[in-house]
C-alpha positions as CSV (number, residue, x, y, z in Angstrom):
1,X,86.1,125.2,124.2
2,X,82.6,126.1,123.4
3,X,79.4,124.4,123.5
4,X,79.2,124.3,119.8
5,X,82.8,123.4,119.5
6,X,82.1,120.9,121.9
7,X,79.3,119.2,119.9
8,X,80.9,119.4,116.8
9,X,84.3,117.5,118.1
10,X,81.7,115.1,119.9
11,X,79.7,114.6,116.4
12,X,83.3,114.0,114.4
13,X,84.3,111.5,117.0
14,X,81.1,109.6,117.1
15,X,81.3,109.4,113.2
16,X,84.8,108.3,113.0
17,X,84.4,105.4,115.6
18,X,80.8,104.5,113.7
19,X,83.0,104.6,110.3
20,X,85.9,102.3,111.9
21,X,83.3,100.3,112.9
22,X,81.9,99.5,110.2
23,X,85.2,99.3,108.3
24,X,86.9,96.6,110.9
25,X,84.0,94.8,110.2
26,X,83.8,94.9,106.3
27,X,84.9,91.1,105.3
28,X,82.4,89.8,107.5
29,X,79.6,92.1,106.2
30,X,80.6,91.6,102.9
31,X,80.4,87.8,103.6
32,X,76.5,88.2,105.1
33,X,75.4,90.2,101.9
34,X,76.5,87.1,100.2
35,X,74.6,84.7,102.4
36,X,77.7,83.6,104.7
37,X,77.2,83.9,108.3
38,X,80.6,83.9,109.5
39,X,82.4,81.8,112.3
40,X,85.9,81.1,112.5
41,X,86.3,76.5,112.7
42,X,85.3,75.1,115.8
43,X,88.3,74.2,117.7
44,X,87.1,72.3,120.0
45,X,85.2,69.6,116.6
46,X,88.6,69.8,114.5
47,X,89.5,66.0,115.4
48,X,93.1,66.1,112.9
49,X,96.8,65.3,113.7
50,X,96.8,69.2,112.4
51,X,95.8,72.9,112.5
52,X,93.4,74.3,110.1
53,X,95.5,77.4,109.7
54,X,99.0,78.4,110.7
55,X,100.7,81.9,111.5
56,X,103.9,83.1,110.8
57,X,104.6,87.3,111.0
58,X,101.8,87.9,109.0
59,X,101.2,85.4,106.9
60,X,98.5,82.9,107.1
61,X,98.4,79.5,105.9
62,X,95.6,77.3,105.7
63,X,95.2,73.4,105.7
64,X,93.6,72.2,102.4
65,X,89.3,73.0,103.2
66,X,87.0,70.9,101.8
67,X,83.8,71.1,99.9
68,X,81.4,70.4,102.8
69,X,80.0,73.2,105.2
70,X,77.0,72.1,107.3
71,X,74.8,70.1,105.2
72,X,75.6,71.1,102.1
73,X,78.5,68.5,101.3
74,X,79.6,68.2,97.8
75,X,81.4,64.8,96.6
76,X,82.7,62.9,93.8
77,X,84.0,63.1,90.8
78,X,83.6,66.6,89.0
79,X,82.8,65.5,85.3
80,X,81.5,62.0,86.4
81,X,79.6,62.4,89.6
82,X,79.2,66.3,89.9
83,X,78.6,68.7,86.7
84,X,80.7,72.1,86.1
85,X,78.1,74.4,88.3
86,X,78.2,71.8,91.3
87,X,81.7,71.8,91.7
88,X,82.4,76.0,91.0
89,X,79.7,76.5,94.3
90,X,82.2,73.0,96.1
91,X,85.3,75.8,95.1
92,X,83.5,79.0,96.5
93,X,82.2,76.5,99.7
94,X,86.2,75.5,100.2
95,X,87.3,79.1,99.7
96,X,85.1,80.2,102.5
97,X,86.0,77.6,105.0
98,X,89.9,78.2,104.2
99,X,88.7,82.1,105.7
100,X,86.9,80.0,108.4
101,X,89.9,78.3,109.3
102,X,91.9,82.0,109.0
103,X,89.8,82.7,112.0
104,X,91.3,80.1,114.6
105,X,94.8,82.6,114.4
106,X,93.8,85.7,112.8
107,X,90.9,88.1,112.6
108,X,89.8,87.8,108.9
109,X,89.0,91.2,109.0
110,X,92.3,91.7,109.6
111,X,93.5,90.4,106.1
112,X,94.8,92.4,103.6
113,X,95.0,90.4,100.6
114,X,95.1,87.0,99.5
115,X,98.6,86.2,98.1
116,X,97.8,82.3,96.7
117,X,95.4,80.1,96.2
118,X,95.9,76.6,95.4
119,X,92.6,74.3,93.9
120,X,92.8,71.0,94.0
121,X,89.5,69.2,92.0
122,X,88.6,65.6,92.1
123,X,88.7,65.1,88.6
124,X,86.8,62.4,86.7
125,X,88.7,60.6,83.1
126,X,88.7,63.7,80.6
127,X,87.9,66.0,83.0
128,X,90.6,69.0,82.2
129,X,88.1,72.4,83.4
130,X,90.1,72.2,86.7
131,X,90.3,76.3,86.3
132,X,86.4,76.7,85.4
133,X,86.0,74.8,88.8
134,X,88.4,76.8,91.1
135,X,86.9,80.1,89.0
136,X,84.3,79.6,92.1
137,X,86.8,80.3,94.9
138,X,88.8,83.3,93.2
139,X,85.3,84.9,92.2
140,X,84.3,84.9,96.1
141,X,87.5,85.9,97.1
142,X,87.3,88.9,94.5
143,X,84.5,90.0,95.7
144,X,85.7,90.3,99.5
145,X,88.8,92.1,98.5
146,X,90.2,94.4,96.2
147,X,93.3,92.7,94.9
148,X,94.0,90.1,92.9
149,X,95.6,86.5,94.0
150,X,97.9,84.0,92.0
151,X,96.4,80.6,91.8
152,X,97.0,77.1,90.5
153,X,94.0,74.5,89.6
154,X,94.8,71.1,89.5
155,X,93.1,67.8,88.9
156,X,93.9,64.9,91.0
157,X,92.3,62.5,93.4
158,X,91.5,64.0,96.9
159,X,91.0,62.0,100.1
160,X,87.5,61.1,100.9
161,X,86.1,61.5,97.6
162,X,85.7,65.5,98.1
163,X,85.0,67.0,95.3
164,X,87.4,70.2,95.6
165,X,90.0,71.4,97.9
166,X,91.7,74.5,98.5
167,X,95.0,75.3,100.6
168,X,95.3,79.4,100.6
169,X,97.8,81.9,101.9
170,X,97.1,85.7,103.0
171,X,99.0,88.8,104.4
172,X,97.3,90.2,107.1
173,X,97.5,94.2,107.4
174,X,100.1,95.9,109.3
């Protein structure tokens, strides 16, 4: 092979591997562009009778996350206690710890698609926006990948007076 050969097969190389690199990588850069330093949960701090997220083939399935990541908690009521806005940022909150708790089996990077997502808001008497609220999770996760998910928003009471839950279930590729 020649010198110039050579170089040019090195230079190909070197751009493919920079090019995977930065593709493996893409859900978590996309998630720092929009302010989320990613970490899969804590093992070693999750102090349940159960797993944030389960594996089967490839198919994840998370726990229900709530609205609460670091200091920024969200509870109550949503229509009493905490307005529209409040609770849509509690959804997209909850969204991203159900991709936190993907981490503890799966490298979210690794997932292909979101197949369901089920939103669960802590709604106060009259309350019926349950979809306005989850709206919050599916926009974040629309923005991470390029196909859709099927979803269900309801209203009901969740433990601890969170003010939004979400369970969700993903195909990871290959």
């Amino acid at each position: 092979m020649t010198k110039s050969r050579l170089l040019l097969f090195f230079l190909c190389e070197n751009q493919l591997q920079t090019i995977n690199r930065k593709f493996k990588n893409m859900i978590t850069e996309k998630l720092k562009e929009l302010g989320y330093d990613y970490a899969p949960t804590d093992l070693a701090t999750f102090k349940h009778p159960f797993l944030p997220a389960t594996r089967t083939g490839n198919l994840v399935f998370t726990s229900g996350q709530v609205s609460a990541h670091g200091d920024t908690i969200y509870k109550g009521r949503v229509g009493d206690e905490v307005n529209l806005e409040a609770a849509y940022k509690a959804a997209e909150i909850c969204a991203y710890n159900c991709l936190r708790a993907i981490g503890t089996v799966a490298d979210i990077n690794e997932v292909n698609r979101v197949i369901k997502v089920l939103g669960m808001v802590n709604v106060g008497a009259g309350f019926d926006n349950t979809s306005g609220v989850i709206n919050g999770a599916s926009d974040l996760l629309n923005k991470l990948f390029e196909q859709g998910h099927a979803r269900s928003a309801v209203g009901m009471v969740i433990p601890f007076n969170f003010a939004v839950e979400i369970e969700m279930v993903v195909e990871l590729k290959g």
